[in-house]
C-alpha positions as a Markdown table, in Angstrom:
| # | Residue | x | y | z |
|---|---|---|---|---|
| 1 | Unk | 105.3 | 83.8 | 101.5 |
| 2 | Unk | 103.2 | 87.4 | 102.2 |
| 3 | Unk | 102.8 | 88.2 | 105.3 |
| 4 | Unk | 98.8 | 88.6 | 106.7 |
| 5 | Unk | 99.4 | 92.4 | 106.3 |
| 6 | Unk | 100.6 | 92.3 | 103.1 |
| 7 | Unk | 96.9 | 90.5 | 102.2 |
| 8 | Unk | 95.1 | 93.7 | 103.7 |
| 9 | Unk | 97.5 | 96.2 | 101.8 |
| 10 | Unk | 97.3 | 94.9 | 98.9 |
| 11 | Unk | 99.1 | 94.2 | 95.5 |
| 12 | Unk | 100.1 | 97.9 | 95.8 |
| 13 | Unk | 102.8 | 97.2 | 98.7 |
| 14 | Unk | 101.5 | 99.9 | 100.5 |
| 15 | Unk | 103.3 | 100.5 | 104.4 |
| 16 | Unk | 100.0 | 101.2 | 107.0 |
| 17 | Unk | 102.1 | 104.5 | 107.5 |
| 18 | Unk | 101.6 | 105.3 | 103.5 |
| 19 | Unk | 98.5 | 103.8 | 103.5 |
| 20 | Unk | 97.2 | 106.0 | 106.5 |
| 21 | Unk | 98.8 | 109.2 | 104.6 |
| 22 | Unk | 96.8 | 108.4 | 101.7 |
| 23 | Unk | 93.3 | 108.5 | 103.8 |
| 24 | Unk | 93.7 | 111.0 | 105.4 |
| 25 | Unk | 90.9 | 113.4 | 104.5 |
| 26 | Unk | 89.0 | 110.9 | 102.9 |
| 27 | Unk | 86.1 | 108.6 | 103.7 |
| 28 | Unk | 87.0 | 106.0 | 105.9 |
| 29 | Unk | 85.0 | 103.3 | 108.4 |
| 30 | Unk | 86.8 | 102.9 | 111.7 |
| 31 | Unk | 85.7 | 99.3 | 113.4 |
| 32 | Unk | 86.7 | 98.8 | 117.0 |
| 33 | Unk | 87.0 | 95.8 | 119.3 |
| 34 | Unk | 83.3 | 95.8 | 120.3 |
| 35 | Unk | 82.1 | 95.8 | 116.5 |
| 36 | Unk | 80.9 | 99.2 | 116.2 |
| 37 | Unk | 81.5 | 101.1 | 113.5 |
| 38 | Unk | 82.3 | 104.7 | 112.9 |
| 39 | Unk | 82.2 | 105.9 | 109.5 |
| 40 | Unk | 82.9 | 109.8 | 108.5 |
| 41 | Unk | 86.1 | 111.5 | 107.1 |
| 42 | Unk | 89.4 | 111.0 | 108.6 |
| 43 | Unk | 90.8 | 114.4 | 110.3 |
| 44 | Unk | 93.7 | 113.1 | 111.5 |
| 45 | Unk | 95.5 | 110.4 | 113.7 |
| 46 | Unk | 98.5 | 110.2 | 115.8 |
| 47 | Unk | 101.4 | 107.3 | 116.7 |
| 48 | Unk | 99.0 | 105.2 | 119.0 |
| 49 | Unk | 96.3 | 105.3 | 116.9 |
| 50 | Unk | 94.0 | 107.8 | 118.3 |
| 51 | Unk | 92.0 | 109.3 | 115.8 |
| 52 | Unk | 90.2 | 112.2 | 114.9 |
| 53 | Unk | 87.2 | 112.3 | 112.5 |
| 54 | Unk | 84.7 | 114.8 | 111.1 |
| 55 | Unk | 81.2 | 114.2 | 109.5 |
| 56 | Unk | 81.2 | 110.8 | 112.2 |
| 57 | Unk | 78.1 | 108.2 | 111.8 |
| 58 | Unk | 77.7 | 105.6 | 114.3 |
| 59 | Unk | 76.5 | 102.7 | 113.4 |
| 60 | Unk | 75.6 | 99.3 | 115.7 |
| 61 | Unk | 75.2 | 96.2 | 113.5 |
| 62 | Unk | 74.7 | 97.9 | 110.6 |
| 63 | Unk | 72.0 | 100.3 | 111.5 |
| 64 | Unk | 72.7 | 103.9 | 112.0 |
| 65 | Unk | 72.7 | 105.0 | 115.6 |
| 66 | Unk | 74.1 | 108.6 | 116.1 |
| 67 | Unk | 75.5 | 111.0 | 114.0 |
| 68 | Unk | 78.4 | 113.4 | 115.4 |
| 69 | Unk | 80.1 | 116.8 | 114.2 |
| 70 | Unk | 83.7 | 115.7 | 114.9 |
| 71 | Unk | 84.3 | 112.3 | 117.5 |
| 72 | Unk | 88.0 | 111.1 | 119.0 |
| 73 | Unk | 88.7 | 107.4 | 118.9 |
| 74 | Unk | 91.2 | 106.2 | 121.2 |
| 75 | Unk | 93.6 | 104.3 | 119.3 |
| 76 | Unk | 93.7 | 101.1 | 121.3 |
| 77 | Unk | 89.9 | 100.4 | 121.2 |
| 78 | Unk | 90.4 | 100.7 | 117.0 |
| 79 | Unk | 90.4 | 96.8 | 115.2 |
| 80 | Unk | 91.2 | 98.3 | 111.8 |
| 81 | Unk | 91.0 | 101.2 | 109.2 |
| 82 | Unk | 89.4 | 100.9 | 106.2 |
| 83 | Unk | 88.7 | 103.4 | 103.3 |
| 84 | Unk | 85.1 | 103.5 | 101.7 |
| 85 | Unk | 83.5 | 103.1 | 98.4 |
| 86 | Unk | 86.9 | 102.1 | 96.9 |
| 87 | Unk | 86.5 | 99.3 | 94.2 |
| 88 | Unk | 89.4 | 97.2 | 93.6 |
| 89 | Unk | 91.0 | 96.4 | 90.3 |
């Protein structure tokens, strides 16, 4: 039986600690609790989850709202990472 987390990893196997590694630099769309999302390049993030990005869009159901030079996302506001554009095989 695979765990939920396992699902959102994928086939790969990936840890979130590889997985957050691997993005980092990249594209990524950051969702929080509220349902906004903040979409722009990953700078960096630390053990709670607050995260630093560069290039940051804002956007409120699904319309563009604000765009940012860098923005800092406290970790516990942050319902999931995911990276952008990536197709899967």
């Amino acid at each position: 039986q695979r765990s939920c987390m396992a699902e959102i990893i994928g086939p790969a196997k990936r840890s979130p600690t590889e997985f957050l590694k691997q993005v980092t630099g990249r594209p990524v769309v950051v969702k929080l609790n509220t349902g906004v999302d903040y979409r722009g390049v990953l700078a960096c993030l630390d053990g709670y989850m607050n995260i630093a990005m560069e290039q940051t869009e804002e956007y409120v159901n699904g319309q563009l709202k604000n765009k940012y030079g860098d923005a800092f996302i406290r970790g516990n506001n942050v319902l999931y990472i995911s990276t952008v554009g990536v197709k899967k095989r």
